[in-house]
C-alpha positions as CSV (number, residue, x, y, z in Angstrom):
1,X,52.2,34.1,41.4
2,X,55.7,34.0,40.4
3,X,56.5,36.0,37.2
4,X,58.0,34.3,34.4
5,X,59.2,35.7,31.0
6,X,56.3,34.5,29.6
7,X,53.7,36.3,32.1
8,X,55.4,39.6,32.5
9,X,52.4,41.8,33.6
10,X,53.4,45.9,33.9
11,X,51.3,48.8,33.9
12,X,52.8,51.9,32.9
13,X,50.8,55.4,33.4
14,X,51.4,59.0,32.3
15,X,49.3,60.9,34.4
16,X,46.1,59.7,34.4
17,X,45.4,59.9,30.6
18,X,47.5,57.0,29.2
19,X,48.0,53.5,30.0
20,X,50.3,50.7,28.5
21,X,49.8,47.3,29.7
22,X,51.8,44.1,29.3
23,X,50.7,40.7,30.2
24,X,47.1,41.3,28.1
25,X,45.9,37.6,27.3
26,X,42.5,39.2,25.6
27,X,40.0,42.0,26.2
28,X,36.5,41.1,27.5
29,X,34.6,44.2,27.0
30,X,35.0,47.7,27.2
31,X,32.7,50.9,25.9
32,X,34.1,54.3,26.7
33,X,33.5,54.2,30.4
34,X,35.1,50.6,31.4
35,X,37.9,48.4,30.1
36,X,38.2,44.6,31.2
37,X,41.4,43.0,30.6
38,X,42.4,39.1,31.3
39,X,45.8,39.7,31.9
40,X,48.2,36.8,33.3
41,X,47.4,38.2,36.8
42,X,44.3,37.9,36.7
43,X,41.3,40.8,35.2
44,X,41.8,44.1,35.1
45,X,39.1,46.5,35.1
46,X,39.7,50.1,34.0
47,X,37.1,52.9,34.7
48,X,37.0,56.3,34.0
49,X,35.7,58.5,31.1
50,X,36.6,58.6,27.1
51,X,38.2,55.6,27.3
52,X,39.8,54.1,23.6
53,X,41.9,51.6,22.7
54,X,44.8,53.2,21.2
55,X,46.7,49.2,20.4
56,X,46.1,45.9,21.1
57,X,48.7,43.5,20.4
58,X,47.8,40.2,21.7
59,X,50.5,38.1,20.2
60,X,52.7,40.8,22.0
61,X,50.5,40.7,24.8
62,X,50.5,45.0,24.6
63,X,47.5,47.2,25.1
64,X,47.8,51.1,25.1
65,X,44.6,53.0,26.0
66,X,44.4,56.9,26.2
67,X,41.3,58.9,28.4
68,X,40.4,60.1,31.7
69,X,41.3,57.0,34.5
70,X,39.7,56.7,37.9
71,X,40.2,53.2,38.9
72,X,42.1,50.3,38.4
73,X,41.5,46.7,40.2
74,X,42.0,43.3,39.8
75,X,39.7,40.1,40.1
76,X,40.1,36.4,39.9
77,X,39.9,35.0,36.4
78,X,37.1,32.7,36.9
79,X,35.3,35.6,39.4
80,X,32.7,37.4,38.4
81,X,31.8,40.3,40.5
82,X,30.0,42.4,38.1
83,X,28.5,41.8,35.0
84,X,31.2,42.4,32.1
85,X,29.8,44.5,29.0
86,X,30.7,43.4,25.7
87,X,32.5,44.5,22.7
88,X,31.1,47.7,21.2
């Protein structure tokens, strides 16, 4: 997918404690273990361990998340390989 002005998707990490993400369309769920993210590429999961949402700026397309990451990977929009938890 080519990357237009309007679907800019970076991920920027310090360490492994902080994230910031452009390209967030919305967040599908996320508890303190797991974050999924439609971004323009596709969703994002995020796994690892006292995860928060630090912003979310969806007109801006921005999210900034702090805790402990382990994984990061991508899946289809419309694929569903795991059952997604929801907000809260």
């Amino acid at each position: 997918m080519e990357q237009t002005e309007n679907n800019v998707h970076e991920i920027k990490m310090d360490g492994r404690a902080r994230l910031r993400i452009s390209g967030v369309e919305d967040v599908i769920g996320f508890d303190d273990t797991a974050i999924a993210i439609c971004s323009c590429m596709g969703i994002l999961n995020i796994e690892g361990s006292s995860l928060h949402i630090v912003k979310l700026d969806v007109s801006g397309k921005i999210l900034e998340m702090t805790g402990h990451i382990d994984l990061l990977y991508y899946t289809d929009k419309d694929q569903n390989k795991r059952s997604r938890k929801k907000h809260g």
